[in-house]
C-alpha positions as a LaTeX table, in Angstrom:
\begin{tabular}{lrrr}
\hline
Residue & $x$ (\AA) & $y$ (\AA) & $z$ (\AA) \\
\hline
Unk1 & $-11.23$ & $-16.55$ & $-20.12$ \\
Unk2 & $-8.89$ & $-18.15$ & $-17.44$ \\
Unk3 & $-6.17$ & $-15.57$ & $-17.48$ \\
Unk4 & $-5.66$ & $-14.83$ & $-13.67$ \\
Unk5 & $-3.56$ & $-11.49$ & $-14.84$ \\
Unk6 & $-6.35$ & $-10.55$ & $-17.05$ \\
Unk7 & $-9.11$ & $-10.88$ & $-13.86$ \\
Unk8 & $-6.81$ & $-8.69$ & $-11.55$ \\
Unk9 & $-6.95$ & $-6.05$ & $-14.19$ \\
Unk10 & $-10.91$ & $-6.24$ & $-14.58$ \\
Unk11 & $-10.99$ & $-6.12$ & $-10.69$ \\
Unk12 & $-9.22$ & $-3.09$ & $-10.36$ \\
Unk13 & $-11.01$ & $-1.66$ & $-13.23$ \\
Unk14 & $-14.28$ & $-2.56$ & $-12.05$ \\
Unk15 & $-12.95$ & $-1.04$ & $-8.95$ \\
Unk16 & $-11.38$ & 2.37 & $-10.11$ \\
Unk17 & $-15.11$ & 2.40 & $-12.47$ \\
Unk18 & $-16.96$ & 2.49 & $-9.06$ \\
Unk19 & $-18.68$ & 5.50 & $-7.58$ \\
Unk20 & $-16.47$ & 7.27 & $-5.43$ \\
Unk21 & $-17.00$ & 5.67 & $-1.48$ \\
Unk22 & $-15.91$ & 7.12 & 1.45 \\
Unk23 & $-14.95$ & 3.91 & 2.62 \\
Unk24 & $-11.16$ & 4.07 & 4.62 \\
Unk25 & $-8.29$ & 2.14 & 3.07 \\
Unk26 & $-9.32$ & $-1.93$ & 4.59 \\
Unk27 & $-6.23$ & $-1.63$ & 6.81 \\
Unk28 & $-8.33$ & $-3.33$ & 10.03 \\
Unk29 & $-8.61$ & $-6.52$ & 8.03 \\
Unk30 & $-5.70$ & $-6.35$ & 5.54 \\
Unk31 & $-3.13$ & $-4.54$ & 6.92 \\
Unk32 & $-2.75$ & $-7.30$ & 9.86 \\
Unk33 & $-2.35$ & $-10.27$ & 7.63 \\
Unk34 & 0.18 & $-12.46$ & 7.48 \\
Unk35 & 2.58 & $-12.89$ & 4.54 \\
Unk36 & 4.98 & $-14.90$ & 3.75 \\
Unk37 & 6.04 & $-12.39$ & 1.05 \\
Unk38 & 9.12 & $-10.82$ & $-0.08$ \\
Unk39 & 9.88 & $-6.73$ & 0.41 \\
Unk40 & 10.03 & $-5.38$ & $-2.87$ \\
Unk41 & 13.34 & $-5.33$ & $-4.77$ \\
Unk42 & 15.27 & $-2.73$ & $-3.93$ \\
Unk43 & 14.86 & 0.42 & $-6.62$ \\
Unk44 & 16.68 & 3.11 & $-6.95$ \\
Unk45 & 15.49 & 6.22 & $-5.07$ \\
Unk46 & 15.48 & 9.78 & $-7.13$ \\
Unk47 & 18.09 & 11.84 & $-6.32$ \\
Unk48 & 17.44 & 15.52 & $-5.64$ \\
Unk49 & 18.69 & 16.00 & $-8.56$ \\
Unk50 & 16.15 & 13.56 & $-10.57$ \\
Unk51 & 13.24 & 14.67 & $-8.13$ \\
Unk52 & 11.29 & 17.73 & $-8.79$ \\
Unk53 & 11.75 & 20.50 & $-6.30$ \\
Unk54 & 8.37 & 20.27 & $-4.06$ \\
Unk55 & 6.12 & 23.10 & $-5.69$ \\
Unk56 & 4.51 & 25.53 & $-4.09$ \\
Unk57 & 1.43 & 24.85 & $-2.16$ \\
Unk58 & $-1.78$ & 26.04 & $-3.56$ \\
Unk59 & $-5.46$ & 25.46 & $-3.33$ \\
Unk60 & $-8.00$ & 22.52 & $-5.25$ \\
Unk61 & $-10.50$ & 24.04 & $-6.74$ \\
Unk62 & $-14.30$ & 23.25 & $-6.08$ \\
Unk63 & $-15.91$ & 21.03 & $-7.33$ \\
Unk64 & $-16.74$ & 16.84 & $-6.16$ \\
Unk65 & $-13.91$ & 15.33 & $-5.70$ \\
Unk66 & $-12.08$ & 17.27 & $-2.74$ \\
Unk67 & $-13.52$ & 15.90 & 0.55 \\
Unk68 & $-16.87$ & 17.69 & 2.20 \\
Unk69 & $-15.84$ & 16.75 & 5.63 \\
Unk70 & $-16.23$ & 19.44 & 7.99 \\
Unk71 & $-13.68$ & 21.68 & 8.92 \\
Unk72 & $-12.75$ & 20.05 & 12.29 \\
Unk73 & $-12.23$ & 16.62 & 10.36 \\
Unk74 & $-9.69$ & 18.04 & 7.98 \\
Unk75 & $-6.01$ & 17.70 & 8.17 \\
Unk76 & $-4.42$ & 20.52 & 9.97 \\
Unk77 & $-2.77$ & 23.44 & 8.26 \\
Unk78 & $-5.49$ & 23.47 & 5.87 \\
Unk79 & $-4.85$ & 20.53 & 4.03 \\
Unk80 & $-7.83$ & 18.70 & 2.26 \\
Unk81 & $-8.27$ & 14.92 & 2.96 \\
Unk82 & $-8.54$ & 13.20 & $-0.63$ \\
Unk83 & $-9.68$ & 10.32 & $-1.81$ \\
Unk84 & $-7.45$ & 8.03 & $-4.19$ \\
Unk85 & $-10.74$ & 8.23 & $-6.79$ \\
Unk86 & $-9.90$ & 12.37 & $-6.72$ \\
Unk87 & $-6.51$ & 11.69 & $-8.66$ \\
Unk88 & $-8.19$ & 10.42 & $-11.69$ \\
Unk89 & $-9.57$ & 12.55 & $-14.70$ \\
Unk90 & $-13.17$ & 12.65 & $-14.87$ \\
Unk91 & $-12.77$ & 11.74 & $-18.56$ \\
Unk92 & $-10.30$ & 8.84 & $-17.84$ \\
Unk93 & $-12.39$ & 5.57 & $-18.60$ \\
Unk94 & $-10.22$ & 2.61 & $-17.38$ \\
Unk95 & $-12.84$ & 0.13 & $-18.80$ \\
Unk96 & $-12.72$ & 1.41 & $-22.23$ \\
Unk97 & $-9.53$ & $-0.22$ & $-21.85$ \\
Unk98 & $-10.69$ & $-3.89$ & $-21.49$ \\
Unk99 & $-13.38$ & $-3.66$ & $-24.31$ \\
Unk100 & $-10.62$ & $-2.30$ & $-26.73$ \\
Unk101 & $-8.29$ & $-5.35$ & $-26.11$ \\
Unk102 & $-9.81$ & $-8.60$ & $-26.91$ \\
Unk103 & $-9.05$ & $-11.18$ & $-23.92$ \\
Unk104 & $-12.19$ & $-13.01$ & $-23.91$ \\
Unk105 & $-11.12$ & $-15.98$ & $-26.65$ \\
Unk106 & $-7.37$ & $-16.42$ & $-25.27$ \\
Unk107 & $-6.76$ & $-19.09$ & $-23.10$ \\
Unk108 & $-3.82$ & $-18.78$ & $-20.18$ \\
Unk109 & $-1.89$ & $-20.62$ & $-22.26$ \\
Unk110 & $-2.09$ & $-18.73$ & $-25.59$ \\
Unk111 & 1.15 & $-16.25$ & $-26.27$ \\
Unk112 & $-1.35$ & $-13.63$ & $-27.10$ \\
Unk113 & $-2.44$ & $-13.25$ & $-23.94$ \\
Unk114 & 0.22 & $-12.14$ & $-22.65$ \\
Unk115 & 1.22 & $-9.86$ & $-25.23$ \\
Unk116 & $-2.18$ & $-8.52$ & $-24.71$ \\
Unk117 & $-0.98$ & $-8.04$ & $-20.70$ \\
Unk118 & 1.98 & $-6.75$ & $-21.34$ \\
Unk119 & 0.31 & $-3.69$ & $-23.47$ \\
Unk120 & $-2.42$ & $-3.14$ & $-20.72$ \\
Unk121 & 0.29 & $-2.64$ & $-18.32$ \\
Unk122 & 1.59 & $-0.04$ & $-20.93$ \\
Unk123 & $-1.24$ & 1.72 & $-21.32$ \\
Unk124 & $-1.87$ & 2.04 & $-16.91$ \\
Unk125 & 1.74 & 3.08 & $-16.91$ \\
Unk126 & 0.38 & 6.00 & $-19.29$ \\
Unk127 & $-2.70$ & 6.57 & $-17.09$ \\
Unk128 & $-3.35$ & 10.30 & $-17.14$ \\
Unk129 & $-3.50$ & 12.43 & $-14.08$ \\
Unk130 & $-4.97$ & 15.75 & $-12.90$ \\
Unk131 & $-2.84$ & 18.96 & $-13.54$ \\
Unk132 & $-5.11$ & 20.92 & $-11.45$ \\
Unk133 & $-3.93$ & 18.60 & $-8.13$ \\
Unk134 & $-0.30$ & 19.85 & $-8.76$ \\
Unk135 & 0.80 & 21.82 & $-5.72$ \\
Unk136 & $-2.35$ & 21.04 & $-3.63$ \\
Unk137 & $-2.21$ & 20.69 & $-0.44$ \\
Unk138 & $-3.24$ & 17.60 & 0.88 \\
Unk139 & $-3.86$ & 14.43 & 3.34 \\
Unk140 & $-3.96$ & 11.06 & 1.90 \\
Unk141 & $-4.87$ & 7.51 & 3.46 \\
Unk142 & $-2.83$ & 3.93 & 1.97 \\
Unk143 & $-0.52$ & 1.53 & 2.06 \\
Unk144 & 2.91 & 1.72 & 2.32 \\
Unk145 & 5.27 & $-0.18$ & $-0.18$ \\
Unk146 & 9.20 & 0.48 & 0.56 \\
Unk147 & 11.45 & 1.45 & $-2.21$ \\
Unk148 & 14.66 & 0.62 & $-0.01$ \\
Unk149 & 16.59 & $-1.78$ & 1.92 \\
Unk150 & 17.76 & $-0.06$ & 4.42 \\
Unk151 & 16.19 & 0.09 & 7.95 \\
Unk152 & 16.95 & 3.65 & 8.79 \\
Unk153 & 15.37 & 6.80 & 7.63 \\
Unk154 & 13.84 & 6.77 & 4.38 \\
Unk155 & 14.01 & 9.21 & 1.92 \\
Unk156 & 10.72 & 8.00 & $-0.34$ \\
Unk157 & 8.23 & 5.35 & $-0.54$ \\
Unk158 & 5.39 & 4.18 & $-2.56$ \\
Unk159 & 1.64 & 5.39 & $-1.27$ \\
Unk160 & $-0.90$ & 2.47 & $-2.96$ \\
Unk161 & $-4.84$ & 2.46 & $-2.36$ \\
Unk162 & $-5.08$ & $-1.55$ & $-1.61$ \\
Unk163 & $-3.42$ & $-3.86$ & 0.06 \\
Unk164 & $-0.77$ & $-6.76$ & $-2.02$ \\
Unk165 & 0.02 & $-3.86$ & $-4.92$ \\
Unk166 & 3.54 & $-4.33$ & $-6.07$ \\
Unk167 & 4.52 & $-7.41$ & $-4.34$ \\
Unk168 & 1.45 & $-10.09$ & $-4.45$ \\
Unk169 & $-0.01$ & $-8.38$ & $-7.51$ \\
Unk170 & 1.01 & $-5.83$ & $-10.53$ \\
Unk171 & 1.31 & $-2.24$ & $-9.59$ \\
Unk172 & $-1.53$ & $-0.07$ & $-9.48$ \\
Unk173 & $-2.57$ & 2.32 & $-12.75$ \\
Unk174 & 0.12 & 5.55 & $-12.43$ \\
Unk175 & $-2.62$ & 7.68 & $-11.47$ \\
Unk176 & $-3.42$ & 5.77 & $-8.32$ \\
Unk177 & 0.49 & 5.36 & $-7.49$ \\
Unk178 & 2.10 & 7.85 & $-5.36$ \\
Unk179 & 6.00 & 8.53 & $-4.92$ \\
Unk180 & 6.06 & 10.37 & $-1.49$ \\
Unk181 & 9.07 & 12.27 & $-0.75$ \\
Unk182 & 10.01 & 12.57 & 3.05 \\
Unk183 & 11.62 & 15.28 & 4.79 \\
Unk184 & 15.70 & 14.67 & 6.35 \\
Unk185 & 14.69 & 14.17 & 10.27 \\
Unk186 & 11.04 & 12.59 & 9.93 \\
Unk187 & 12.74 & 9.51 & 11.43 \\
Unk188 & 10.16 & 7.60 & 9.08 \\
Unk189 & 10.95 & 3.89 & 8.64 \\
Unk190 & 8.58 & 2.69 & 6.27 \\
Unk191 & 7.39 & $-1.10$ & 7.08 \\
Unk192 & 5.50 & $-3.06$ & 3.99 \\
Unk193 & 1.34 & $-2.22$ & 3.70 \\
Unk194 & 2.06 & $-0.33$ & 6.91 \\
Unk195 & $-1.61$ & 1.99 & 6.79 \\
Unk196 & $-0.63$ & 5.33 & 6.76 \\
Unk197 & $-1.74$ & 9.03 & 6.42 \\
Unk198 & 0.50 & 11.20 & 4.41 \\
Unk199 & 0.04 & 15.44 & 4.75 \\
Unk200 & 2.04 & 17.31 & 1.94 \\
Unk201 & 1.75 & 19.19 & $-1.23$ \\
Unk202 & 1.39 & 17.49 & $-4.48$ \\
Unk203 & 3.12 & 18.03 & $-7.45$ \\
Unk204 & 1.72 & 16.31 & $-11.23$ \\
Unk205 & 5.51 & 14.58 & $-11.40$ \\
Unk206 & 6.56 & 11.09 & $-12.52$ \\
Unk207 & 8.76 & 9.11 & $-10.78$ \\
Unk208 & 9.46 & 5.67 & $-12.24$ \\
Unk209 & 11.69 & 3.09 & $-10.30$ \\
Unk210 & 12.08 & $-0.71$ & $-10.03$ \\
Unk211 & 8.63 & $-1.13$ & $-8.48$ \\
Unk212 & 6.14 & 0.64 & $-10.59$ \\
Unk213 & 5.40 & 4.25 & $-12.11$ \\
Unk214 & 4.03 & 6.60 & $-10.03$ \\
Unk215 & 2.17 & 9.54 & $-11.60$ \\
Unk216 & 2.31 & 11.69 & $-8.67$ \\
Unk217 & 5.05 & 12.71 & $-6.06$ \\
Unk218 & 3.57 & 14.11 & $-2.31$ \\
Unk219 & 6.25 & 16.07 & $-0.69$ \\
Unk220 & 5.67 & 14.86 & 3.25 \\
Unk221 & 5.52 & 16.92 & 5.97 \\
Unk222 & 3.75 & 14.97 & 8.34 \\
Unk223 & 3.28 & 10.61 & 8.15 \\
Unk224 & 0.69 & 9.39 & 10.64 \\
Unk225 & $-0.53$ & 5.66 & 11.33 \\
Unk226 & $-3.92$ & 5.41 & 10.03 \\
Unk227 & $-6.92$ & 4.84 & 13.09 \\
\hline
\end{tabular}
């Protein structure tokens, strides 16, 4: 099977399939790279009034997929450093996925294909995320993918966990695409796969633009440059 579409899915699969690695975000190799590429299109930002209110902030509870670092490696405030693995279900299989729709006879060529593309992207635009994350509070490493034209202050932005997603390949699964909301007076001015850590509270809420479908929105209150 030749379909290039059909081997960045399996990738990404393979890769969401993995066991969890505390490997950063590659921003030291990525993240200076050269592109010739085009900002995304511009997509209409929520309004407050189509953006949930940011919920109130609670606490994860234990188990493996909140970070172990110790205490003077977590964010401040009390905020838990996740990892992008942490906002899927443990009962989500993402491979099941590619066994259930038949690629491996279709050529790049054959309509099929496509169609069959076309529903895979439906079904990661339906990826299921964890209710328990909603109004955690927490710190999150990735890659920045603007959601406006403008240069000044931003208002929201797409958080990613690789580098390319949304402009040199399809949008990530829902589940491991953030909508982060920013605070009037952050001065934030997003630039594109710009490595960044974002502090806030989450909150289990769809936003769905010109870009991609995010199944999560992080209310900001702090956006540092990842080191």
């Amino acid at each position: 099977m030749n379909n290039l579409m059909y081997r960045f899915f399996s990738c990404v699969v393979l890769a969401m399939s993995a066991a969890c690695s505390d490997a950063p975000p590659p921003a030291a190799q990525d993240a200076g790279a050269t592109t010739t590429a085009e900002a995304p299109r511009s997509a209409e930002v929520p309004t407050s009034a189509d953006t949930p209110s940011a919920p109130e902030t609670t606490t994860v509870a234990a188990n493996d997929t909140v970070s172990d670092e110790p205490a003077s490696q977590q964010a401040p405030s009390g905020a838990r450093e996740m990892e992008w693995d942490a906002l899927i279900p443990d009962d989500y299989r993402p491979d099941k996925l590619m066994q259930d729709l038949n690629f491996d006879e279709l050529s790049d060529d054959d309509p099929r294909a496509a169609e069959l593309t076309a529903k895979l992207r439906e079904l990661w635009d339906k990826a299921p995320v964890r209710d328990d994350l909603d109004g955690v509070e927490m710190r999150l490493p990735g890659f920045v993918v603007p959601v406006e034209t403008s240069t000044e202050e931003t208002t929201g932005f797409l958080l990613v966990p690789y580098y390319g997603a949304c402009v040199h390949v399809p949008p990530p699964p829902a589940n491991q695409t953030v909508y982060v909301v920013t605070q009037s007076g952050m001065g934030f001015r997003p630039e594109l796969f710009e490595v960044v850590w974002v502090t806030g509270t989450m909150s289990v809420a769809t936003i769905e633009n010109d870009v991609a479908k995010a199944g999560y929105t992080l209310y900001a209150t702090a956006i540092a440059p990842y080191e």
